[in-house]
C-alpha positions in Angstrom: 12.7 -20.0 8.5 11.6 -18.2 11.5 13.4 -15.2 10.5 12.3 -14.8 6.9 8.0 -15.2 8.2 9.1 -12.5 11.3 10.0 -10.5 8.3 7.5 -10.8 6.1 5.4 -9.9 9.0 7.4 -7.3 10.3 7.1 -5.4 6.5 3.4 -5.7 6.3 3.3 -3.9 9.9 5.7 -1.5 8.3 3.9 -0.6 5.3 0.5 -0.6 7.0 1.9 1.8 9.7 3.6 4.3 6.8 0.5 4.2 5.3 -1.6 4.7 8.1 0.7 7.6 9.1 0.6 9.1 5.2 -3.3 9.1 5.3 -3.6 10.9 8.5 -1.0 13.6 7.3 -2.7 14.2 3.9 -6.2 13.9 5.1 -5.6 15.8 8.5 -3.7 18.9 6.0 -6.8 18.7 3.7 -9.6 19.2 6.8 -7.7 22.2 7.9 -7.1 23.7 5.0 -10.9 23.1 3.9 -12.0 24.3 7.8 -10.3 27.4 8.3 -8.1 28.7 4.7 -11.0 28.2 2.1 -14.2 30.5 1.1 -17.4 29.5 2.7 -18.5 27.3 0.0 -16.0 24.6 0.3 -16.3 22.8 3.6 -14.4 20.1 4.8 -15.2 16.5 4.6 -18.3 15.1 6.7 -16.5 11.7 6.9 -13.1 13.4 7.2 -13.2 13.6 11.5 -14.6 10.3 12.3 -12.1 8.6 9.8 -9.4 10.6 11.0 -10.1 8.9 14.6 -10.5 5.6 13.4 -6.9 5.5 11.3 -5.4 6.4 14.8 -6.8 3.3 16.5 -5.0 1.3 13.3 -1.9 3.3 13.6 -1.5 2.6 17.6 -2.1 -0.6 17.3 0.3 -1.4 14.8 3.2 1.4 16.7 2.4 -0.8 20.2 4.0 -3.7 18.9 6.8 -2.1 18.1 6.9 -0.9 20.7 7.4 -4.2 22.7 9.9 -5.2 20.4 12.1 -2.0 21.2 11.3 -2.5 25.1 10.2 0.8 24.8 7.1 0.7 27.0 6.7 2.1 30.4 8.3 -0.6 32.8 8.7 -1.3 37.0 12.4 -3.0 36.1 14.6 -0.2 37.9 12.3 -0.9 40.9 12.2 -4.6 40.7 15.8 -4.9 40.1 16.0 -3.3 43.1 13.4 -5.5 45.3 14.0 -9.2 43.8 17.2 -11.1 44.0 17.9 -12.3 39.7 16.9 -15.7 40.1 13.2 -14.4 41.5 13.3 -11.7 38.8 13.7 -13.9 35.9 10.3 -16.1 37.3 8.9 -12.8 37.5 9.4 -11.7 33.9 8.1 -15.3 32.8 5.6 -15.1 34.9 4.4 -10.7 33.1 5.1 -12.9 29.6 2.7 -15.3 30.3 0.0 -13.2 31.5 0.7 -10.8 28.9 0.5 -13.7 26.1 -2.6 -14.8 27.5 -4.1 -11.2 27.6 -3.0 -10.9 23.9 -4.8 -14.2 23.5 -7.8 -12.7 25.0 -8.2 -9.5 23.0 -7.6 -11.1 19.8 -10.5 -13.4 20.4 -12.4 -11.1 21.4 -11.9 -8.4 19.6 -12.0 -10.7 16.4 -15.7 -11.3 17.6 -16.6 -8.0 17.6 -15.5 -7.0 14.2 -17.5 -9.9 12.9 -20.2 -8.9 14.5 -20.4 -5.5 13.3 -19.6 -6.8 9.5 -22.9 -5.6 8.5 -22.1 -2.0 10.3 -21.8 1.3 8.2 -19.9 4.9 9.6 -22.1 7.4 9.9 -21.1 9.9 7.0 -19.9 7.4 4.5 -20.5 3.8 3.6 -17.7 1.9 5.0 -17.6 -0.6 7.6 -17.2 -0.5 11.0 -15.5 -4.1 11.1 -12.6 -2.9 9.5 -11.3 -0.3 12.2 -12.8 -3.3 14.8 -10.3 -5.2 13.2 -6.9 -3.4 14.5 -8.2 -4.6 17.7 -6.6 -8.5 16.8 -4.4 -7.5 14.3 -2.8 -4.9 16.2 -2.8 -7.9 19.1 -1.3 -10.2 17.0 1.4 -9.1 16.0 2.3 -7.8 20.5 1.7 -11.3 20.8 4.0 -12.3 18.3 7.0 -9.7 20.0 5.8 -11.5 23.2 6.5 -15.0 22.6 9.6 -14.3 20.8 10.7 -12.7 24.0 9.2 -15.3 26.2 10.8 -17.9 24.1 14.3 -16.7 24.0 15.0 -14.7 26.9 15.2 -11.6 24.6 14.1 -10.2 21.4 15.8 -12.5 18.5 15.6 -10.0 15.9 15.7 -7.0 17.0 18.2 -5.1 14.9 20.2 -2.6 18.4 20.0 -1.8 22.1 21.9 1.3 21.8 19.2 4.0 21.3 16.2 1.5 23.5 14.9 0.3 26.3 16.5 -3.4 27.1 15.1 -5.0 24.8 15.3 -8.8 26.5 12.5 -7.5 28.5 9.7 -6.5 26.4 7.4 -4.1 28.2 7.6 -5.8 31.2 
């Protein structure tokens, strides 16, 4: 049961992330062309910059948690490995989990608060609002948190489909 939610969750960041990639190709190709390959009458988008920005903040978001799941964030482990014996290591990477979960935890709410409260908040150039881009905040926390706990709660990443071509993956991006 756990596997089939993690990948119904795991396609929705998928699709969101292809399409959040797709719109910043197509609409990134259409401000250029308009800027500098057009005559002086047709000038690119007003809204076209400030969108362009925003659909990043979505797109990292979504890529971090990947990220995680991969173990493909910047890590200390060849130093710790190094420094702590393995009994003291594995309390150490419980103990980065933890804080990590509960930093998740932290940004979610809060950053769930703040796209509420700018619901009634417009972009400048066109009418659309500013709560939706607030929202990557949480989702794009959500779904670290979810790579997190899977990690916290079995030592490694359960699904995560090969090691060969990552990081070590039973470590998250501790």
């Amino acid at each position: 049961m756990l596997k089939k939610i993690y990948f119904v969750l795991d396609r929705i960041r998928l699709i969101g992330i292809v399409i959040s990639l797709g719109w910043l190709v197509v609409l990134c190709f259409t401000q250029v062309i308009l800027r500098y390959f057009t005559p002086a009458d047709l000038r690119p988008f007003k809204w076209g910059d400030e969108i362009l920005r925003l659909t990043v903040i979505w797109t990292s978001f979504l890529a971090a948690s990947l990220g995680v799941r991969e173990g493909a964030h910047l890590n200390l482990e060849f130093f710790i490995n190094k420094l702590l014996n393995p009994k003291a290591l594995a309390v150490l990477k419980k103990i980065i989990l933890v804080l990590a979960i509960a930093s998740m935890c932290l940004l979610i709410y809060h950053g769930a608060l703040q796209a509420y409260a700018n619901r009634g908040s417009y972009l400048l150039n066109i009418r659309f609002p500013v709560s939706f881009f607030d929202a990557a905040i949480p989702v794009g926390c959500f779904y670290i948190l979810i790579e997190f706990l899977l990690i916290l709660i079995f030592g490694k990443h359960p699904f995560i489909r090969s090691s060969e071509n990552s990081g070590d993956p039973s470590t998250g991006s501790v």
